[in-house]
C-alpha positions as CSV (number, residue, x, y, z in Angstrom):
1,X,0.0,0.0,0.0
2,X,2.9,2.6,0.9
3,X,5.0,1.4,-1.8
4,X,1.8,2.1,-4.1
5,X,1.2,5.5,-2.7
6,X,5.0,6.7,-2.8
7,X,5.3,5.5,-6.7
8,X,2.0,7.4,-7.7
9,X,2.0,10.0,-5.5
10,X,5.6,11.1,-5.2
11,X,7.1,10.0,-8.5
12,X,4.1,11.3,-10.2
13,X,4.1,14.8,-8.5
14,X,8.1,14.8,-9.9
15,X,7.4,13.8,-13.0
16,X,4.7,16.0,-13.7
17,X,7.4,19.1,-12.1
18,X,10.1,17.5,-13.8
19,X,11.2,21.2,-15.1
20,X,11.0,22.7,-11.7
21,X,13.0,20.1,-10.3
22,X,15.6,20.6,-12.7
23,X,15.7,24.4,-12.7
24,X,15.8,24.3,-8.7
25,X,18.7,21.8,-8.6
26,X,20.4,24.1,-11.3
27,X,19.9,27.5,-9.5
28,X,21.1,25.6,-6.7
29,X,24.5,24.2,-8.6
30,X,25.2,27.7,-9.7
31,X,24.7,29.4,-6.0
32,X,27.2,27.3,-4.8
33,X,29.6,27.2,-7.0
34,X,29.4,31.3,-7.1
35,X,30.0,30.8,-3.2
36,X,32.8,28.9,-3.7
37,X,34.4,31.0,-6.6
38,X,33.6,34.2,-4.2
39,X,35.8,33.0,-1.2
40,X,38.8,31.9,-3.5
41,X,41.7,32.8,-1.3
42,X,43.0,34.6,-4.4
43,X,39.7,36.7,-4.8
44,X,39.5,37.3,-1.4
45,X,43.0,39.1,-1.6
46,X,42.0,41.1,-4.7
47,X,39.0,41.5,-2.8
48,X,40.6,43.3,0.0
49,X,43.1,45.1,-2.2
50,X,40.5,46.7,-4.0
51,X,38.2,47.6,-0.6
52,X,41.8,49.4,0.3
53,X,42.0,51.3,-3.0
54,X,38.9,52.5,-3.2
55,X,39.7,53.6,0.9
56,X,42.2,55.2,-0.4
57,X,40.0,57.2,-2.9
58,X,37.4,58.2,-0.9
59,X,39.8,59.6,1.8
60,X,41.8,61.7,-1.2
61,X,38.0,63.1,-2.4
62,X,37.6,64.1,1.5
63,X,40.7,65.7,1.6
64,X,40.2,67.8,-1.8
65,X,36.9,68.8,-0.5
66,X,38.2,69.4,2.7
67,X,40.7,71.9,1.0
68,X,38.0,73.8,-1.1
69,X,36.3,74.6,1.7
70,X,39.7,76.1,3.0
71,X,40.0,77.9,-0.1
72,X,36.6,79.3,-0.6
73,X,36.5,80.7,3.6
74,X,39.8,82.1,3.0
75,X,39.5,83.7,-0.2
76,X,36.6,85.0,1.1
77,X,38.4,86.9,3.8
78,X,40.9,88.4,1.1
């Protein structure tokens, strides 16, 4: 009897969402493997070296800004 529900019940209901079933199992594949790929140690380096350049950047923008600022107050005062 369980053996008889299981094959048309189960197997059925996979047949029938065959499709699904794949396309789950393949978004599945692809998420992991893109996990895997993103903690490379040597991505994770470039990673981090990249993080620090664009640091680097943002603090140089600051610091220009910064000094307009300077220029315009004291250019003012002249």
């Amino acid at each position: 009897m369980d053996l008889q529900l299981v094959k048309k019940g189960l197997l059925n209901y996979t047949r029938r969402k065959k499709r699904w079933a794949l396309l789950l199992a393949a978004l599945g594949f692809s998420t992991y493997t893109a996990y895997k790929v993103y903690h490379f140690p040597s991505l994770a380096e470039k990673r981090k070296r990249v993080s620090k350049i664009f640091g680097a950047f943002v603090a140089v923008v600051e610091a220009i800004s910064d000094s307009a600022d300077t220029i315009g107050v004291v250019s003012k005062d002249l």
